[in-house]
N, C-alpha and C positions, 0 to 999 in steps of 0.2 A: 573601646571608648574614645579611641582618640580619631577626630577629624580634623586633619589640619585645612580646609577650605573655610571650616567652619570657629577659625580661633580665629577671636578678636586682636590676639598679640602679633603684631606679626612678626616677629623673632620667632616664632613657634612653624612657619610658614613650611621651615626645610624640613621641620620633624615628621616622619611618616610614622605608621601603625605597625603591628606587628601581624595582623590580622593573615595576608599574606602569606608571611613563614610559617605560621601557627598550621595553616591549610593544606602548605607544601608537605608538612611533614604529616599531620594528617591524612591527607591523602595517599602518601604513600606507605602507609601500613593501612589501607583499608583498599584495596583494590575489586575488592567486590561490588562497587558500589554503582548504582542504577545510571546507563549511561547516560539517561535523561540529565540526571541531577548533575552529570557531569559539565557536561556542554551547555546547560543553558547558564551561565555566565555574563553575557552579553548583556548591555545596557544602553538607549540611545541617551544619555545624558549626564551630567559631571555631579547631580546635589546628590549622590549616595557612594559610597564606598564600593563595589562591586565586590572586592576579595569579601567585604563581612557578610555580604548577600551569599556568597558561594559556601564560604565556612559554616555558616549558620545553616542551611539546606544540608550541607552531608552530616553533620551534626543530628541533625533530624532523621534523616535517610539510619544512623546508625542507630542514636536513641529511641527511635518510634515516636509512638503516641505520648507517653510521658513526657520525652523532653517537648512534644509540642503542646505540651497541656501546661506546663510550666513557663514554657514562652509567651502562649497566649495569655495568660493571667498576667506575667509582667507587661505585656501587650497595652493589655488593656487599661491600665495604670500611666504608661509612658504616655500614651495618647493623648491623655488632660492635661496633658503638662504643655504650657508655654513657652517649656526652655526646646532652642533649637537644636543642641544635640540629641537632648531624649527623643524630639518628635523626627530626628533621622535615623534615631536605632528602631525609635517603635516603625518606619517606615524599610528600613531594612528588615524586618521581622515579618513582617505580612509580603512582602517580594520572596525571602525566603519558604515561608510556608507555601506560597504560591509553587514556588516550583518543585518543593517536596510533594505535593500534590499530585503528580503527573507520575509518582512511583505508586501511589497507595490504591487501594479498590474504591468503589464510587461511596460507600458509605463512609470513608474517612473523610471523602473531599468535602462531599454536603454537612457534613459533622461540623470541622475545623472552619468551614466558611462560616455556616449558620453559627458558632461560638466564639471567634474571633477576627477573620478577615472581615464580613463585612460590619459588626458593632464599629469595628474600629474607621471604618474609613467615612460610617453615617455619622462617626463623632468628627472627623477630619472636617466633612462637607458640613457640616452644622456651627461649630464653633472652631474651626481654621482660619488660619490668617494668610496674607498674602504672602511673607515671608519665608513660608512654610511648601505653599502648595507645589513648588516646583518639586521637592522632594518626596512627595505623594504621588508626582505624575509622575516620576520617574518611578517609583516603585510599582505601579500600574505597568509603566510599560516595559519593565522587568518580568514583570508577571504574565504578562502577557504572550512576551516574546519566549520564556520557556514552557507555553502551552500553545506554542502558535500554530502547529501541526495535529493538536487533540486539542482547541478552545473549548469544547464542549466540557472540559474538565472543570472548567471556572462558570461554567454555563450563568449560576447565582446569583455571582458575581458580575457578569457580562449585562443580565438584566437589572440589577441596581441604578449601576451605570448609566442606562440606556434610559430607566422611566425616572430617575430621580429627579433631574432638572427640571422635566415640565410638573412631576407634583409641588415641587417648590414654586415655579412659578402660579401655579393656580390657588396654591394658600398664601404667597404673595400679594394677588390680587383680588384677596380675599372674599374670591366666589363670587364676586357680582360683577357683571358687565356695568363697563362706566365708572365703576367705583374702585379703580386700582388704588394698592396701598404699595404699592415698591417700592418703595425706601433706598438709598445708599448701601445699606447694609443687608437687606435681600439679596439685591443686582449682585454684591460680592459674592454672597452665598451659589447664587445661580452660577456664577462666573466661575466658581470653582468645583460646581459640579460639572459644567462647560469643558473644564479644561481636563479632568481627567477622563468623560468620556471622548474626548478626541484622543488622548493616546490610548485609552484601550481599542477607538476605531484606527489609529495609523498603524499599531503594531496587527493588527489581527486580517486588517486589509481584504482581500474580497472572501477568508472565509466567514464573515462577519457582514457578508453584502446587504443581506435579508434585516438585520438591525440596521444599520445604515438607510434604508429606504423608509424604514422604521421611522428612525430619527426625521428625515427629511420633512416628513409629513405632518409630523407634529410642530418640527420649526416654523413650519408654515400657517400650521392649524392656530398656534399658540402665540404671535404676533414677535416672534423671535425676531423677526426679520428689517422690524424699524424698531429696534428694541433703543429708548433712550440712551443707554449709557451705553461708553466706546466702550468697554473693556467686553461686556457682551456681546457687543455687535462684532469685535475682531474675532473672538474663538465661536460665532457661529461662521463666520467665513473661512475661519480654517477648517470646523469640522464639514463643509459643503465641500471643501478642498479634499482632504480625507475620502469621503465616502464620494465622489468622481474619481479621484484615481483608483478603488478597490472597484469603480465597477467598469474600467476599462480591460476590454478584452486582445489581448495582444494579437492571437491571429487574425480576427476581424479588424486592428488596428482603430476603433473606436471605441468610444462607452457603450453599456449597456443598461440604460434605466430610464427605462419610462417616468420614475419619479422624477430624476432630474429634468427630463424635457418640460415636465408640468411644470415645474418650480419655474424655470425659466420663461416661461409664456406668462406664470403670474407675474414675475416679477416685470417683464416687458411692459404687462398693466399696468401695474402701478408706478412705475416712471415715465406713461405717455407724458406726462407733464412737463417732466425734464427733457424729455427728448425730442420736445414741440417745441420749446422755451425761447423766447425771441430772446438773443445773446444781447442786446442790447439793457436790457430789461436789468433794474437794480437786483443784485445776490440777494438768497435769501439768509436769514441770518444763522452763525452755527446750530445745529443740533445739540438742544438742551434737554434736562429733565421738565425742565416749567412751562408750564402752560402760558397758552396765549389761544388768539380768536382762532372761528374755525379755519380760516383760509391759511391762515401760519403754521399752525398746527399742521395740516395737510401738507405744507412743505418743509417742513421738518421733518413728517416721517419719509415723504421723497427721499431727503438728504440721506437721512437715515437708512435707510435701504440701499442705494445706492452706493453707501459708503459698504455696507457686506458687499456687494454685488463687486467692488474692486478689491475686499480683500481676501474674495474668493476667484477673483478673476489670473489676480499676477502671479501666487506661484502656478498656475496652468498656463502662463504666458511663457516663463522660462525657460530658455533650455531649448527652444523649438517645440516645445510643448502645446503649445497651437495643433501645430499639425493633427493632435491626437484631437484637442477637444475645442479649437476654434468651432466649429460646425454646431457644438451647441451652446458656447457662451457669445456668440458674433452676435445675435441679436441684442443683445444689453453692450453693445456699446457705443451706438448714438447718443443714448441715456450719460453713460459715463462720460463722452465728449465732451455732451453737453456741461455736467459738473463744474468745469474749467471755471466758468462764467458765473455758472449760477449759486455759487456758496460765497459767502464772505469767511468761511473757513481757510485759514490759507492752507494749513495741513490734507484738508481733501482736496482740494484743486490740485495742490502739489503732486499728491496721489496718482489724481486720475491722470495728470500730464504723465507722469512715470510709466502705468498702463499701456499708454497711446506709445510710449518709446516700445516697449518689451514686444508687444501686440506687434508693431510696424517690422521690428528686427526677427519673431518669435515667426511670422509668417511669410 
């Protein structure tokens, strides 16, 4: 119960858990246990505990079905709750079942999902908060990363992921073309289904290619791409980011996806504008929610696009990272040059100037 990251005191800072010792000793009177659940341990992020993720799964591995049947019921309790500790044990509990999964036959796994993983994470995505979601995406990619070699074990779970963002956006926009209702409190909504299907796409990486191109297509199909609000427009650029490097093929030393080359010709389409733009010509204004006449409108979702278009461009800039995937992001970056000039945004101009550094050094 105790997380010291997560106390408000901070006198309480040096106290740690016991979780840990509890495990060590654990573990060493039960040495039978599945080497699965041993080793998947690993986590890419700090908002969970990892020993209680580990204690929790051999815990399971030893009690069975029972003790998972009594977890998921307090599961599913902890969930609704507002307090930030409950919603990081009920988030270590579904990490945990996660990787106890990868011990059991297929009917435990579709059982335990269809009865507690995914209720709990459609409550997360539905009524979660920002404060919260990092400790969700890290139990995703907890969960992930101890199925990353059999993903097909969370297979459920992998499709929730994958379609839930665009059905939210489409009752969002309440089924009528022209007549969008997206709200503030939608876009969150979307946004945080956004962010945990990019770490189950980073952790799962090209055995997960084929949802990835998936995804791609709907981003596109679904107007993700000049989506008004930044927070969705950045995690659709990270998950473009994501699913280009799951489809780079090392001996070939390039990507491999026809999706992405499409995307990218669309995208070149729709920032002819930007990338014709007499630099002289007054910025267009930031990228807002509200409406204005058509021609504004029209360059606002330029900006808009454009602004994905860079924040999926720089981490493939770094690192020398060009080399691999210059060839197919080169084309959008006239567009992006052009940006400099034509925002009164100073944040994306800043941006694109940044790009133009990595790109120049990255090639």
């Amino acid at each position: 119960e105790n997380h010291p990251r997560l106390s408000p005191n901070a006198a309480n800072q040096k106290k740690q858990g016991a979780a840990l010792d509890i495990y060590n000793v654990f573990r060493s009177r039960t040495g039978y246990l599945h080497e699965f659940a041993r080793g998947a341990d690993g986590i890419c992020g700090s908002a969970l505990d990892t020993s209680h993720v580990t204690l929790l799964s051999h815990l399971f591995v030893v009690g069975g079905v029972e003790y998972v049947g009594g977890a998921g019921k307090r599961l599913l309790q902890l969930v609704k709750s507002d307090d930030k500790e409950k919603q990081c044990f009920a988030a270590e509990i579904v990490a945990a079942m996660c990787q106890y999964l990868v011990t059991g036959p297929f009917i435990l796994q579709t059982d335990v999902l269809a009865q507690y993983v995914n209720p709990a994470l459609q409550q997360v995505l539905k009524d979660g908060n920002q404060d919260t979601i990092d400790m969700w995406k890290d139990a995703v990619a907890c969960s992930m990363r101890s199925t990353r070699e059999t993903p097909r074990a969370l297979a459920p779970m992998i499709a929730q992921l994958a379609q839930q963002p665009f059905k939210r956006s489409l009752e969002a926009a309440g089924g009528g073309a022209g007549q969008s209702k997206s709200s503030s409190s939608s876009s969150a909504e979307i946004y945080r289904h956004l962010r945990l299907l990019r770490a189950m796409l980073d952790e799962c990486s090209f055995r997960v290619r084929d949802v990835g191109s998936w995804v791609v297509s709907r981003l596109r199909e679904g107007g993700f791409l000049s989506h008004p609000y930044k927070q969705v427009r950045s995690e659709v650029g990270n998950i473009l980011v994501s699913v280009t490097r799951a489809s780079f093929v090392a001996h070939k030393r390039q990507h491999d996806s026809t999706g992405l080359t499409t995307l990218v010709a669309s995208l070149v389409d729709s920032l002819e504008g930007l990338a014709t733009r007499d630099p002289t010509a007054s910025p267009a204004p930031p990228s807002t929610a509200a409406g204005g006449g058509e021609e504004e409108e029209g360059n606002k979702k330029a900006v808009s696009t454009a602004n994905v278009a860079i924040q999926w461009m720089i981490p493939c800039s770094l690192f020398s990272q060009t080399v691999f995937f210059g060839e197919l992001l080169l084309p959008l970056l006239p567009a992006i040059l052009r940006l400099q000039s034509a925002t009164s945004d100073p944040e994306a101009a800043n941006r694109a100037k940044f790009l133009a550094i990595t790109w120049a050094w990255g090639g």
